[in-house]
VMD Tcl script that draws the C-alpha trace (Angstrom):
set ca {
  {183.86 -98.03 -26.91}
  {181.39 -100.64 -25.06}
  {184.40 -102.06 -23.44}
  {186.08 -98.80 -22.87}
  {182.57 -97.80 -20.95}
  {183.07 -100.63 -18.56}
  {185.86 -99.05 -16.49}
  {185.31 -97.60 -13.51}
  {186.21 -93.91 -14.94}
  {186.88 -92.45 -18.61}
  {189.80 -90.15 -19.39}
  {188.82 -86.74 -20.74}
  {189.77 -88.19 -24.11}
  {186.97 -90.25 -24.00}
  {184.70 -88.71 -22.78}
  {185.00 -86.02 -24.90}
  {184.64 -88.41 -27.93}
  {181.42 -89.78 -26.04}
  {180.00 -86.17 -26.31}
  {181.14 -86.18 -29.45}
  {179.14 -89.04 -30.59}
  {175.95 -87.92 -28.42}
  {175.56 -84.49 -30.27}
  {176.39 -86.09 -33.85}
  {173.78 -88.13 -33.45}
  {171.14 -85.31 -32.50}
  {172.48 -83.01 -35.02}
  {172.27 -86.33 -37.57}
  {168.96 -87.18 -37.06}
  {167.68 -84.02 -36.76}
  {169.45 -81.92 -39.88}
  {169.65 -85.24 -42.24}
  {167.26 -87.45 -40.99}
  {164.67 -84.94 -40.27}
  {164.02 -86.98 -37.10}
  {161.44 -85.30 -34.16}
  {163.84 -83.72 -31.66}
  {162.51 -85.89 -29.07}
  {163.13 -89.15 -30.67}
  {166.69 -87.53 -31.67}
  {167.74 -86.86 -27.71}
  {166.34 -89.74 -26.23}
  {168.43 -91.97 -28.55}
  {171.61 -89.93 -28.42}
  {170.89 -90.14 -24.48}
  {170.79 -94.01 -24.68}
  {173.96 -94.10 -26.56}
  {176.05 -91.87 -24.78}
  {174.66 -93.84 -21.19}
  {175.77 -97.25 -22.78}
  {179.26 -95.89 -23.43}
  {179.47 -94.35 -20.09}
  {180.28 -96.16 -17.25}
  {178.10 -98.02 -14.44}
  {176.62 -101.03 -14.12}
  {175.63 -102.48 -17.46}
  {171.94 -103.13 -16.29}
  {171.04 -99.90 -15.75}
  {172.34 -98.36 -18.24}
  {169.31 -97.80 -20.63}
  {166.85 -97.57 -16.98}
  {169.08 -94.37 -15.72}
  {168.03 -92.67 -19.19}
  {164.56 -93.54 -18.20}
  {164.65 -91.42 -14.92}
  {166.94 -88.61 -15.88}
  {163.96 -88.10 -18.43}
  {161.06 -88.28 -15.67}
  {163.13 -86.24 -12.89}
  {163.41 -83.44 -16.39}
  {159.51 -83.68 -16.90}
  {159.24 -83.37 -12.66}
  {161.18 -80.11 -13.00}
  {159.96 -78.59 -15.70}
  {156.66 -80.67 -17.29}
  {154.14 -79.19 -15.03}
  {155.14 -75.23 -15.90}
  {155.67 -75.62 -19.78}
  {151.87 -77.31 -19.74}
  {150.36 -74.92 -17.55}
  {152.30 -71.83 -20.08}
  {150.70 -73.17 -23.14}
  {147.53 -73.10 -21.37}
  {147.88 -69.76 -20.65}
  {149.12 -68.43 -23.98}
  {146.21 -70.24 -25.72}
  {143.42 -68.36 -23.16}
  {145.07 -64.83 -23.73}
  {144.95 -65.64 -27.47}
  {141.18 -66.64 -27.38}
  {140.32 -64.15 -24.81}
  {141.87 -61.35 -26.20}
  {143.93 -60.49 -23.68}
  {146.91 -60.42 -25.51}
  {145.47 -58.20 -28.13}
  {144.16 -56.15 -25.17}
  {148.25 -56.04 -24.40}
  {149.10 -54.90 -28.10}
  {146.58 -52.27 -28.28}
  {147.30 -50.47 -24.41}
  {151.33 -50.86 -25.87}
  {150.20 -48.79 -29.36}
  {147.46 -46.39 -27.71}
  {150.85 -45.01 -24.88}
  {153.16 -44.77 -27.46}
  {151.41 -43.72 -30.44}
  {151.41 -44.29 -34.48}
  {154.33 -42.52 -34.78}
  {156.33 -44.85 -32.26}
  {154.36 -47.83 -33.23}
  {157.59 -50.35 -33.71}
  {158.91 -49.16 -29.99}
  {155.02 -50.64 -29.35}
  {155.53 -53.85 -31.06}
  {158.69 -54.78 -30.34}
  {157.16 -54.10 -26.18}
  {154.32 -56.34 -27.34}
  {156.60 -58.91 -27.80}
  {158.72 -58.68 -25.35}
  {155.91 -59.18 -22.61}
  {153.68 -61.44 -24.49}
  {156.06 -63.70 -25.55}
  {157.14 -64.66 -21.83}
  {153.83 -67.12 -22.00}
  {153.32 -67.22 -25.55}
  {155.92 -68.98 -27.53}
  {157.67 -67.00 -30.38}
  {155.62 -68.30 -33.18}
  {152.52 -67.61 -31.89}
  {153.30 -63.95 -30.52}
  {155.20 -63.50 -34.47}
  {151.12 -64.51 -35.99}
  {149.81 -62.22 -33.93}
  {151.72 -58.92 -34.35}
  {152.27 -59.20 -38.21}
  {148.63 -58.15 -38.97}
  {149.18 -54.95 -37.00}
  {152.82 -54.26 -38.36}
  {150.44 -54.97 -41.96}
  {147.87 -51.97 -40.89}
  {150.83 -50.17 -39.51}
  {152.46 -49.65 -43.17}
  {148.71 -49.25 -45.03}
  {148.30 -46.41 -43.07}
  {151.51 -44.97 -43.32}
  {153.03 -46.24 -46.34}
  {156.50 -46.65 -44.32}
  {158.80 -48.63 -41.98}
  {157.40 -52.03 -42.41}
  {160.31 -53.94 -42.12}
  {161.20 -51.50 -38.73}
  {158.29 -53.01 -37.69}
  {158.25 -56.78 -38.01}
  {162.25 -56.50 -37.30}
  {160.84 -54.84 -34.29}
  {158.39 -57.48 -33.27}
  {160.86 -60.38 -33.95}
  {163.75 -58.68 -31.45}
  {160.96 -58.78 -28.68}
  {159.87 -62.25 -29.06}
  {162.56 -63.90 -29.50}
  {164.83 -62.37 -26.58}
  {162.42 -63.30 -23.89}
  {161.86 -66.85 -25.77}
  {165.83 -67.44 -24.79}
  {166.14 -65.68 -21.87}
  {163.20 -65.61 -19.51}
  {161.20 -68.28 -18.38}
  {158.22 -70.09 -18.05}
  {159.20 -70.53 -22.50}
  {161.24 -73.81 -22.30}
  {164.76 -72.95 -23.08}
  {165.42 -71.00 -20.23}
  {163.30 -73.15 -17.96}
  {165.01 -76.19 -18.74}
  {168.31 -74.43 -18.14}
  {167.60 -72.93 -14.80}
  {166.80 -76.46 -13.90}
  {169.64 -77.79 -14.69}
  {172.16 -75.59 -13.45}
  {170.03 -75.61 -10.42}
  {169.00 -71.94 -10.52}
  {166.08 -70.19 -8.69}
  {163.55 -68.93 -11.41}
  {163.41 -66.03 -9.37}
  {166.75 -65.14 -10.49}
  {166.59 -66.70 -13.82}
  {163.46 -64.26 -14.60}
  {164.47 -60.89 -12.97}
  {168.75 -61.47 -14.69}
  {166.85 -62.87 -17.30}
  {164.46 -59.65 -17.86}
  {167.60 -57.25 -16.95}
  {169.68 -58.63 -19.68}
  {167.29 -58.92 -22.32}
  {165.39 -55.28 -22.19}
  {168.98 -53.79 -23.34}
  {169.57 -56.32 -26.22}
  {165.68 -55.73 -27.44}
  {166.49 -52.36 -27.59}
  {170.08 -52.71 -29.65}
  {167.67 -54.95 -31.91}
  {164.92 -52.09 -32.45}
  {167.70 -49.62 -33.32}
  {169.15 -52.42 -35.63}
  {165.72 -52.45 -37.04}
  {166.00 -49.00 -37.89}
  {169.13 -49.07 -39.83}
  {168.37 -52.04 -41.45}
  {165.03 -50.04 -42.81}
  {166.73 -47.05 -44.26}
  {169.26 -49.18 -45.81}
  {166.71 -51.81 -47.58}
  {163.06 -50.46 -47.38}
  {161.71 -53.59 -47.97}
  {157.86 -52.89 -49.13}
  {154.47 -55.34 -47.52}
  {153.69 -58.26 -49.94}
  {150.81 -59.78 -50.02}
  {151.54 -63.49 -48.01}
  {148.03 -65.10 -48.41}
  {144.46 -64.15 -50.00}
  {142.77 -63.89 -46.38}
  {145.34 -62.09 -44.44}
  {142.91 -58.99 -43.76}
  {140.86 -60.25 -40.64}
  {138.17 -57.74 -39.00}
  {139.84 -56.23 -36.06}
  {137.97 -57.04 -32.37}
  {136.84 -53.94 -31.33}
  {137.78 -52.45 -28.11}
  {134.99 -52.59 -26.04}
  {134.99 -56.30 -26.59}
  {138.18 -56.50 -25.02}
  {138.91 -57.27 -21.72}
  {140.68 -54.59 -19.79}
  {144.59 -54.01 -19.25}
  {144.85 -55.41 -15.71}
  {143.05 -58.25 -16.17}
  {144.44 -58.98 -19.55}
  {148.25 -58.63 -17.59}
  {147.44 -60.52 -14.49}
  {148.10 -64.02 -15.78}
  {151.72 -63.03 -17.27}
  {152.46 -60.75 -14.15}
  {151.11 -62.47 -11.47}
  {153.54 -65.39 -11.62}
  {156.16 -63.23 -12.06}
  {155.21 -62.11 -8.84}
  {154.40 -64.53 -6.46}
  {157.97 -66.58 -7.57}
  {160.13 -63.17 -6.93}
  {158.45 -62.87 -3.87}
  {159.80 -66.38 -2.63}
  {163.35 -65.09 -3.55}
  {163.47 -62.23 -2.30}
  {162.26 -64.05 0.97}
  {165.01 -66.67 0.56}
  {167.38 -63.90 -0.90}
  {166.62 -61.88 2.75}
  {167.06 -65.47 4.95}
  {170.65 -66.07 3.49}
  {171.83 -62.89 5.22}
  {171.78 -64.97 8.76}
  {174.91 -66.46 6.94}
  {175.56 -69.56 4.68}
  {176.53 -71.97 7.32}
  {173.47 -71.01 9.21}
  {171.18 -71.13 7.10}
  {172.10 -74.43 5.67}
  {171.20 -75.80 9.15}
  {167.94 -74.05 9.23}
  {166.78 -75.23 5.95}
  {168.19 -78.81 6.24}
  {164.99 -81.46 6.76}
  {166.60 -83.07 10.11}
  {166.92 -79.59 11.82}
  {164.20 -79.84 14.46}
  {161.87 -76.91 15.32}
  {163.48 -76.08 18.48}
  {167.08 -75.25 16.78}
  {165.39 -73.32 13.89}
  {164.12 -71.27 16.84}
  {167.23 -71.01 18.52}
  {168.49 -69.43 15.11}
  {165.38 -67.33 15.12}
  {166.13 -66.06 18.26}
  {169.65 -65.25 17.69}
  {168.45 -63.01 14.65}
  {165.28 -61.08 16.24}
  {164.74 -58.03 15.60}
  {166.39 -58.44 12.18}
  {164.61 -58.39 8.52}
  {166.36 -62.07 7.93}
  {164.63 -63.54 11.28}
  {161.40 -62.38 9.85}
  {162.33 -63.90 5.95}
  {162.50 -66.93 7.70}
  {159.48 -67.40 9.52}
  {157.72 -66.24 6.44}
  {160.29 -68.76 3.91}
  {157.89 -71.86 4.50}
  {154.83 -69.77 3.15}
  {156.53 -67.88 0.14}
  {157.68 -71.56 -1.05}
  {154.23 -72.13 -1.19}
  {152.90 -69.55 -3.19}
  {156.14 -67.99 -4.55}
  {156.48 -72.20 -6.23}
  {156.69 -72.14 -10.29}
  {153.94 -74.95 -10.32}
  {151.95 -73.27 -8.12}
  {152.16 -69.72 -9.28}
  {151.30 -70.82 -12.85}
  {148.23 -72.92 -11.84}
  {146.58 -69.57 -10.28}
  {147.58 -67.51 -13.07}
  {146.10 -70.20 -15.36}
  {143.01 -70.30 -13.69}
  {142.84 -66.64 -14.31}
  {143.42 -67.16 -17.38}
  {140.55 -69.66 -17.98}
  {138.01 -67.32 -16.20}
  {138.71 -64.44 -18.31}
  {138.06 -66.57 -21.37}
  {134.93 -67.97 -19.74}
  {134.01 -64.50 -19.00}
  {134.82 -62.81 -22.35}
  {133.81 -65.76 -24.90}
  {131.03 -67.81 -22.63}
  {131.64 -71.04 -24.56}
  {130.26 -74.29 -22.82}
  {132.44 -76.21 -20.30}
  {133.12 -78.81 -23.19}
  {134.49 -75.76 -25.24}
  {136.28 -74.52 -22.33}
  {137.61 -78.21 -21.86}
  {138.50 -78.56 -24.87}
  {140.45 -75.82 -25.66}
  {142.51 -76.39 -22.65}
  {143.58 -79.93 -24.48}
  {144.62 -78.91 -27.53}
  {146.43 -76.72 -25.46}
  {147.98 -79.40 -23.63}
  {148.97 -81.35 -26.59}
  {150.48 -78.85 -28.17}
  {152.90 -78.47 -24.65}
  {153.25 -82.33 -24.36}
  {155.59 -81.87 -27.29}
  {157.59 -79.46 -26.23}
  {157.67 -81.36 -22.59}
  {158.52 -84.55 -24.04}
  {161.48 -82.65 -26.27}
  {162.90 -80.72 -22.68}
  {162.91 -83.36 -20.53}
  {164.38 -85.81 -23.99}
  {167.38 -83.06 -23.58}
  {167.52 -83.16 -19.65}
  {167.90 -87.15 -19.46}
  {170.79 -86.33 -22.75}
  {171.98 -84.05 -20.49}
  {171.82 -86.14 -17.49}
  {173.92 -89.09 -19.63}
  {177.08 -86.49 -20.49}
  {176.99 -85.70 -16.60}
  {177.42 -89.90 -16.06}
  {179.68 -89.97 -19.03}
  {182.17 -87.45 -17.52}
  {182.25 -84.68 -19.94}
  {182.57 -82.17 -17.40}
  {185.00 -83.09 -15.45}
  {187.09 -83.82 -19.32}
  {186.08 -80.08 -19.80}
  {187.40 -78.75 -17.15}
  {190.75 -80.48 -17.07}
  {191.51 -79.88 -20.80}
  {190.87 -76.23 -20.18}
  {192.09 -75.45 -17.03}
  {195.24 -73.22 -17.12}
  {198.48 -74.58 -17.15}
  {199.57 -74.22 -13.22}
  {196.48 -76.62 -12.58}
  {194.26 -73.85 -11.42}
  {189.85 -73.98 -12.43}
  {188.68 -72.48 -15.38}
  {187.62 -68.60 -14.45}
  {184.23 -67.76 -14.18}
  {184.85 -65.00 -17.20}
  {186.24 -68.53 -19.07}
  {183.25 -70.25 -18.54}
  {180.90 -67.30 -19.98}
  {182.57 -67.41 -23.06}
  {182.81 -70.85 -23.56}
  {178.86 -71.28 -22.49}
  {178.59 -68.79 -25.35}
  {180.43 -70.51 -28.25}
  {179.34 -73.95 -27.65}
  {175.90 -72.60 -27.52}
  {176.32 -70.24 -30.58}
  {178.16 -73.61 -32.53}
  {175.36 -76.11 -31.30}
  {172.78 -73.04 -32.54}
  {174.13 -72.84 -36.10}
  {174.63 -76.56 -36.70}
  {171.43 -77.75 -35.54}
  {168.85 -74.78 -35.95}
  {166.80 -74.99 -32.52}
  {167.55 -72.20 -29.85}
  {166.00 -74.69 -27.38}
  {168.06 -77.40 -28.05}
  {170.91 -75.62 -27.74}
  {170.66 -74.36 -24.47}
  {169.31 -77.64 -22.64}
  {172.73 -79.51 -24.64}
  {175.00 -76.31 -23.42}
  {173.50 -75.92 -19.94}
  {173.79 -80.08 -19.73}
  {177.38 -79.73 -20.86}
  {178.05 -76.75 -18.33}
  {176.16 -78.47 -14.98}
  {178.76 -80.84 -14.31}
  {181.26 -77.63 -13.74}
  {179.47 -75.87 -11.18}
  {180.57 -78.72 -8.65}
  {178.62 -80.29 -6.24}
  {175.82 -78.78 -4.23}
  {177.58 -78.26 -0.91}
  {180.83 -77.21 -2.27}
  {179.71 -75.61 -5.82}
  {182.44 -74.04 -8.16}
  {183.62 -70.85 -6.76}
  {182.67 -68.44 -10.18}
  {182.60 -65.04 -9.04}
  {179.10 -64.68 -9.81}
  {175.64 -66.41 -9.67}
  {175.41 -69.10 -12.22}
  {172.47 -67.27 -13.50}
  {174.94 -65.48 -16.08}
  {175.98 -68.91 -17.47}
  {171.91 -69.27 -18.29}
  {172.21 -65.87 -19.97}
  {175.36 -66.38 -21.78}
  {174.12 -69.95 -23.42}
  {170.93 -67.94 -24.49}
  {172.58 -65.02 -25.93}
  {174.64 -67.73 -27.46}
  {171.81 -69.75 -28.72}
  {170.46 -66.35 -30.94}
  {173.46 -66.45 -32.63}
  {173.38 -68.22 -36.09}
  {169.65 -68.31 -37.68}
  {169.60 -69.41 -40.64}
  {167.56 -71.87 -42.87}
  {167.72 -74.66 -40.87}
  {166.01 -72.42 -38.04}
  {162.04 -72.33 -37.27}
  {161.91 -68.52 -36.35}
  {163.78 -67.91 -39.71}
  {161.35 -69.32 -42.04}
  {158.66 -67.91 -39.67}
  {159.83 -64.07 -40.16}
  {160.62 -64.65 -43.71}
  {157.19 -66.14 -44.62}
  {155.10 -64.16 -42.65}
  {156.97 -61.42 -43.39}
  {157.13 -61.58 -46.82}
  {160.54 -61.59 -47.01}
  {162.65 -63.34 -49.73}
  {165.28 -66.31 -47.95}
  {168.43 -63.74 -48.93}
  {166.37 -61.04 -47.33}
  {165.57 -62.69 -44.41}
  {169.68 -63.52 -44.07}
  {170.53 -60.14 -44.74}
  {168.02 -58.96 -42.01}
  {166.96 -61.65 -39.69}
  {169.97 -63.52 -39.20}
  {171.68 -60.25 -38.69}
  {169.76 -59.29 -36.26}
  {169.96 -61.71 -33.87}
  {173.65 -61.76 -34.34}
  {173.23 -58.24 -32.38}
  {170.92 -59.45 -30.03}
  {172.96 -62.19 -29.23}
  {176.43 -60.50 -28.36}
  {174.27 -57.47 -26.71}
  {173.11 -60.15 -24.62}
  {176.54 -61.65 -23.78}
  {177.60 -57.96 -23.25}
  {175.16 -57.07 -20.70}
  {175.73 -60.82 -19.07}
  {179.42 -59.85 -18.73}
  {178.59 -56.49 -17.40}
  {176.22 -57.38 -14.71}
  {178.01 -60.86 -13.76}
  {181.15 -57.68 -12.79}
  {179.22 -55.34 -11.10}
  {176.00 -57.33 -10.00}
  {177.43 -60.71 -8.81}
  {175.06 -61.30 -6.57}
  {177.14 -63.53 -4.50}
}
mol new
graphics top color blue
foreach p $ca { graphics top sphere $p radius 0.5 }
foreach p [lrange $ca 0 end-1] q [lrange $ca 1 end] { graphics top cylinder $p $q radius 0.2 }
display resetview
């Protein structure tokens, strides 16, 4: 294989059997060895770069800066979220969230309220976290009425966990917008559009699923009935929304912007936005577009990229986020301080296992894989894989790599890593049909698919739940079966009607 690696190219033979080798090693260590994810992708990364080609030398240093150009792209966000999620816990806010969701819809529509609770909260919050907090109420939910308690934590687990695979800043579909080079504009707004529908297939799901096995509360621990906060210690609904919506945003504000700019045409606007145009051609173009919206996008473009930038966007919402704690809880500085590290070390993991699966990512890219993909599937009369093609197959791999290994995360960063190399080059990308976005979506609808034992969020539902391991298969696992080809549905619909190129 070694020797094999030293040619100047691989055939798609090989490289296929050099992916091969990379994901049996992550799926070893992780399902048999019970190896951290991290240390799993970093040394699946090193193998697959020594078998790849290049100059022997730098073969274990390229893994070294695929990893710190992943934690570049995504490292600041993902530490910035968890701060953010841990202040609207402490705060709160997110309760404040849960509450306005129940109060507007009522008792009698309380899972429609839960499964909207997690929807929104668990954009910053990741899944677990936003599962801990709604239980309790799904808990007073059926003490009160006596009924549809498995509605409602079905309910609650359809929210979370369709914006925890589609909608960024949660890591999955972060890492995958950066890697397939996607605004996170788009990725959040196609992101949002594809997973309201799904959430909603998985709330009626819930329903059935309720009538057909009314599965009764069980008592889970001996000190699961906490005091409720009550209201008026609260902070209120706006402030309590502004750090998840304010992001949201300042970043769609920056692509719109863009989105406007492109309409002075492709080749034109290259120029403009290329680093060596000077200021006097920029307002030659200017001038050739005044009096249009695009000539005013672009004057505007160099401000939106400041505020309308991920890193940026987060940092303001996170010092919102800080002062509302501060302002509700009044702990000390060093409280303050140190909640915002045990924040932060609780997001250094999950940097350290994205960026481990960009630079694993970034090694299948050297090794060839897919360029071996995309000439062992083209069609027959040499033409490119279709667009539609590529959906499906971003689907399946993701949906295979889901089942085997158990992680939703890992799964899209190895799919999207897999599917980069076949968008083509910057200047001349792939001609798809559509905006890549949908190949994000389909790899997260894929990555619901298959949750079993050897998945987090399974044992998660069925523990907190209450729920016996053959009912959480029989009701969990289902589930996000339906979320997951809703998803892929509603990616498929929108990449036909709503290109967007």
């Amino acid at each position: 294989m070694f020797l094999l690696a030293a040619e100047p190219t691989l055939n798609p033979t090989v490289s296929l059997i050099v992916m091969a080798v990379g994901i049996a090693i992550v799926l070893g260590l992780i399902i048999f060895a019970k190896a951290n994810a991290f240390m799993a992708l970093i040394t699946a990364a090193m193998v697959v770069s020594l078998c790849a080609p290049g100059e022997i030398g730098t073969k274990i240093s390229r893994v070294a800066e695929a990893f710190g150009s992943g934690c570049g792209s995504i490292g600041i966000v993902i530490a910035l979220a968890a701060v953010i999620g841990q202040c609207m816990m402490d705060s709160g806010a997110a309760d404040r969230v849960v509450r306005a969701f129940m109060r507007a819809l009522g008792e009698k529509r309380a899972p429609i309220a839960l499964m909207g609770s997690g929807y929104v909260l668990a954009v910053p919050v990741f899944f677990d976290t936003v599962f801990y907090l709604l239980v309790p109420l799904a808990r007073s939910f059926y003490r009160k009425t006596r009924k549809n308690y498995l509605k409602c934590i079905l309910a609650i687990g359809a929210g979370g966990a369709i914006t925890h695979t589609l909608v960024p800043p949660t890591p999955g579909p972060l890492t995958m917008a950066a890697t397939l080079e996607i605004d996170l504009g788009y990725m959040i707004v196609i992101g949002a559009l594809v997973a309201l529908p799904a959430a909603i297939a998985g709330l009626i799901c819930a329903g059935v699923m309720d009538r057909m096995m009314p599965i009764p509360m069980r008592t889970v621990s001996d000190d699961e009935d906490t005091e409720p906060i009550p209201d008026d210690k609260l902070p209120g609904l706006f402030v309590s929304l502004l750090p998840v919506l304010l992001p949201v945003v300042m970043i769609a504000c920056n692509t719109a912007t863009e989105t406007i700019a492109k309409q002075i045409g492709s080749d034109q606007f290259k120029v403009y936005d290329a680093p060596e145009t000077s200021a006097e051609q920029k307002a030659e173009i200017r001038a050739e577009h005044d009096g249009t919206l695009a000539a005013s996008a672009l004057v505007m473009m160099p401000y939106t990229r400041i505020f309308g930038n991920p890193n940026f966007a987060l940092l303001i919402s996170t010092v919102i986020a800080l002062w509302l704690l501060y302002v509700q809880k009044g702990p000390t500085l060093k409280e303050l301080s140190d909640i915002v590290e045990v924040s932060l070390m609780s997001g250094g993991v999950i940097i350290l296992i994205t960026a481990g699966g960009v630079a694993f990512g970034s090694m299948l890219k050297v090794a060839q894989v897919g360029d071996a993909i995309a000439v062992l599937t083209a069609p027959e009369d040499g033409a490119t894989m279709s667009g539609m093609t590529m959906l499906f197959l971003c689907f399946g791999v993701a949906s295979l790599l889901k089942v085997a290994q158990g992680s939703s995360t890992a799964a899209m960063i190895i799919t999207s890593s897999m599917m980069a190399p076949l968008l083509g080059e910057p200047g001349n990308p792939t001609d798809l049909g559509f905006h890549p976005v949908y190949l994000a979506t389909a790899i997260g609808a894929g990555s619901l698919v298959g949750s079993w034992m050897n998945d987090s969020g399974f044992w998660i539902f069925a523990k907190m739940g209450g729920l016996t391991e053959a009912e959480g298969l029989k009701t969990w696992t289902i589930m996000l079966v339906v979320l997951g080809v809703v998803s892929m549905a509603m990616t498929v619909l929108l990449a036909t009607v709503l290109p967007l190129v």
